[in-house]
VODORO-751987 format. One line per field, with one value per residue (C-alpha): residue in three letters; x, y, z. Coordinates in Angstrom, 2 decimals. Layout:
N
code: c(ALA|...) .
x: c(X|...) .
y: c(Y|...) .
z: c(Z|...) .
end
This chain:
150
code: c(UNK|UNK|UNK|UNK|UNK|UNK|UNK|UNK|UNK|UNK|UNK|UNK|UNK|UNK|UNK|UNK|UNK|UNK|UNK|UNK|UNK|UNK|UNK|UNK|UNK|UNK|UNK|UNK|UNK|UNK|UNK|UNK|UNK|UNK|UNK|UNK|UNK|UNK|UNK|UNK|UNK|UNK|UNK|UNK|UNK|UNK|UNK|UNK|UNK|UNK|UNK|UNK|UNK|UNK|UNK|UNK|UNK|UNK|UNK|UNK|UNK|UNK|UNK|UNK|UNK|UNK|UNK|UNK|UNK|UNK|UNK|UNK|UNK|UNK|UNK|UNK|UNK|UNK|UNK|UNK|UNK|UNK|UNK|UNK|UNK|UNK|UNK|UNK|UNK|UNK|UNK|UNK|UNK|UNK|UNK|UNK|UNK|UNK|UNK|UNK|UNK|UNK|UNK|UNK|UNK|UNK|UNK|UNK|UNK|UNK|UNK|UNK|UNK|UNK|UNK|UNK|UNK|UNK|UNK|UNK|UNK|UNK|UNK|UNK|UNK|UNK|UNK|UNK|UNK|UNK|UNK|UNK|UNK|UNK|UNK|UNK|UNK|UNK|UNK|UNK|UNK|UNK|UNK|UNK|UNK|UNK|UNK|UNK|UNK|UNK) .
x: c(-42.67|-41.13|-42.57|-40.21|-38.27|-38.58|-35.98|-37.59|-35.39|-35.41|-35.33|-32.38|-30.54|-30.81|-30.35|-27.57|-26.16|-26.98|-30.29|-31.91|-35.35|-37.68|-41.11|-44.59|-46.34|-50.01|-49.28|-46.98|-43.68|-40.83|-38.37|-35.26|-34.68|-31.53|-32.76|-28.53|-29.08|-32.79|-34.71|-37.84|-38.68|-42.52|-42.39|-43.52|-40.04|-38.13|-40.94|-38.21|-34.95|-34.43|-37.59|-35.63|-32.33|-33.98|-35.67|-32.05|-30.48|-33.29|-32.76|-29.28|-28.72|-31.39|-29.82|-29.17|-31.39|-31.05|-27.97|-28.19|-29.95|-28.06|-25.78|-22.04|-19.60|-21.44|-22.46|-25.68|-24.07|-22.77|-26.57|-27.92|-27.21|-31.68|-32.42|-30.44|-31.98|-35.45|-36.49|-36.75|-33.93|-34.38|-32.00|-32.69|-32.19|-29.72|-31.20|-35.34|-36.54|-38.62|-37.50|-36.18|-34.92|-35.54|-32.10|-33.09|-36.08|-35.82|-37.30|-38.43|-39.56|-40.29|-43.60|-44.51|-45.98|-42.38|-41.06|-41.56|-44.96|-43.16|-41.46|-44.51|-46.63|-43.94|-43.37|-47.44|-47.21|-45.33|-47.53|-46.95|-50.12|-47.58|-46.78|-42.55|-41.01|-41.97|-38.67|-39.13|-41.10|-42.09|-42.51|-43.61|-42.64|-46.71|-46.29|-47.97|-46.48|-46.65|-45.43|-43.64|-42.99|-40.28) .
y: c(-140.14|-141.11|-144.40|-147.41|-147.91|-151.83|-153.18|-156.18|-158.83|-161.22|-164.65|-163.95|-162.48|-165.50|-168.29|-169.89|-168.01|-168.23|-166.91|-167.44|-166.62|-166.73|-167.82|-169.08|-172.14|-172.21|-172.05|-168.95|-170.90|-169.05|-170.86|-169.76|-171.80|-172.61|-172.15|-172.67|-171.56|-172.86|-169.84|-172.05|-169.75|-168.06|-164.78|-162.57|-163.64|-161.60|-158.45|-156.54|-156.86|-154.03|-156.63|-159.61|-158.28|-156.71|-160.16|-161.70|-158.97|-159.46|-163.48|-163.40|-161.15|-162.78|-164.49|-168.10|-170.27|-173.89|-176.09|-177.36|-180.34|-181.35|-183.63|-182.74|-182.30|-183.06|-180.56|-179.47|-178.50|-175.28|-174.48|-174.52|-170.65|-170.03|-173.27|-172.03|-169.22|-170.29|-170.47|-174.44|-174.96|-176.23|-176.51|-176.95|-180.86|-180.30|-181.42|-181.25|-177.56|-176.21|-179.52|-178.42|-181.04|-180.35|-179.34|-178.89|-177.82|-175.47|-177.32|-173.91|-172.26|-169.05|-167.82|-164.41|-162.55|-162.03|-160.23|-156.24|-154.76|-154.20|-157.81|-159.22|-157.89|-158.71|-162.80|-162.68|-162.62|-165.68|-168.04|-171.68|-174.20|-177.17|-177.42|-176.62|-179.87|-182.42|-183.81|-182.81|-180.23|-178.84|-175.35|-173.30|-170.06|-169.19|-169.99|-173.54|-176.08|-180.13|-182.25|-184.62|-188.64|-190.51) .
z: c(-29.02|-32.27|-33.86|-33.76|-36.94|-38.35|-41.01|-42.73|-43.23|-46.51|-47.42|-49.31|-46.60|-44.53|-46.58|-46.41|-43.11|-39.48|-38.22|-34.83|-34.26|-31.97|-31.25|-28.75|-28.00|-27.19|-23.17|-23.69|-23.52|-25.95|-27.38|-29.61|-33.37|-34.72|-38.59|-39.69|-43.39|-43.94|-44.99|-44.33|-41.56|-40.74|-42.14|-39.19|-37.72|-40.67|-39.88|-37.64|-37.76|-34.27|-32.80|-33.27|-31.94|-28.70|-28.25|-28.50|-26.01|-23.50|-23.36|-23.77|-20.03|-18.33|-15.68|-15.89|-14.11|-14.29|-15.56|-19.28|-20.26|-22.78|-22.29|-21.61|-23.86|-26.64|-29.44|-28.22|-24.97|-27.14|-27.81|-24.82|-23.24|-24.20|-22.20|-19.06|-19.38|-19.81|-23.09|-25.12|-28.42|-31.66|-33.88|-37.93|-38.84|-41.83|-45.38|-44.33|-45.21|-41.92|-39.82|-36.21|-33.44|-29.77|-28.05|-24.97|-23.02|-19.68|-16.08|-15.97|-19.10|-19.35|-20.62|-23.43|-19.89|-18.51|-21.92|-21.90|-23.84|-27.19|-27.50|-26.11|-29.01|-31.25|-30.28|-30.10|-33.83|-33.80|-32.00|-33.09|-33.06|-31.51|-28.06|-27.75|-26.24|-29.16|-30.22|-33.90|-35.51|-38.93|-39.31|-42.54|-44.40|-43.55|-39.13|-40.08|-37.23|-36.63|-34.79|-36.46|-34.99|-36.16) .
end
C-alpha cells in the first residue's frame, strides 16, 4: 500500500481568503470553523491539505439530520449545512484574530467515533480544551482554546 501523500498548507495561503476547518471538543463533538480570512488558525489544521478536504467531503454527503437552528432568513441560515448535518458552526467574528461566534449547534452532534480511521486520527490532532457550544471562543495559531464571556 502506497503511503498517503499530505500537502501542507500555509499561513500565507489562507490569509485573507476563505478557509474552513475543522476540529474536537473534549466529549468527541466535531465542529466545522468559518476562519473567513483570519489565518489565526491551530496549525495541525493546515498539516494536510487531501486530510482536510476528505474531512469536508465526508460531512458535506452525510445525510441531513435535523432542521437548522439558525434562525430563518437571516445570514447564518446560509452556514448552517455542518449543523444539519451534525457537526456545531463557528464562524470568525470579523476584526478579533482567533475570535469565532457560535452559529449554530446540532440537537444531535456528531462525535470523532463516527468518522473513518484515517480522519479520525487526523481531527484527533485537533482536539480543542473548550467544550463546542460556548457562544464565543478564542482559538490560537498553537490549538490553545477559551471560552470567552461577553
Amino acid at each position: 500500500m502506497e503511503a498517503a501523500t499530505h500537502t501542507p498548507l500555509t499561513r500565507e495561503e489562507i490569509a485573507g481568503v476563505e478557509f474552513d476547518w475543522f476540529a474536537t471538543d473534549p466529549s468527541g463533538f466535531v465542529a466545522q470553523f468559518l476562519a473567513a480570512g483570519d489565518d489565526t488558525v491551530p496549525a495541525a489544521a493546515l498539516a494536510s491539505e487531501e486530510l482536510l478536504e476528505a474531512t469536508h467531503v465526508w460531512l458535506d454527503t452525510r445525510p441531513e439530520t435535523e432542521d437548522t437552528s439558525a434562525p430563518a432568513g437571516g445570514f447564518d441560515e446560509h452556514l448552517c449545512a455542518p449543523q444539519r448535518r451534525g457537526a456545531f458552526v463557528y464562524d470568525h467574528v470579523p476584526g478579533e484574530a482567533g475570535v469565532y461566534r457560535l452559529v449554530a449547534a446540532p440537537r444531535t452532534p456528531i462525535v470523532l467515533d463516527a468518522l473513518p480511521a484515517h480522519l479520525q486520527a487526523y481531527l484527533g490532532t485537533l482536539r480543542l480544551p473548550v467544550a463546542f457550544g460556548a457562544a464565543r471562543l478564542f482559538i490560537g495559531p498553537d490549538g490553545t482554546a477559551r471560552n470567552l464571556t461577553d
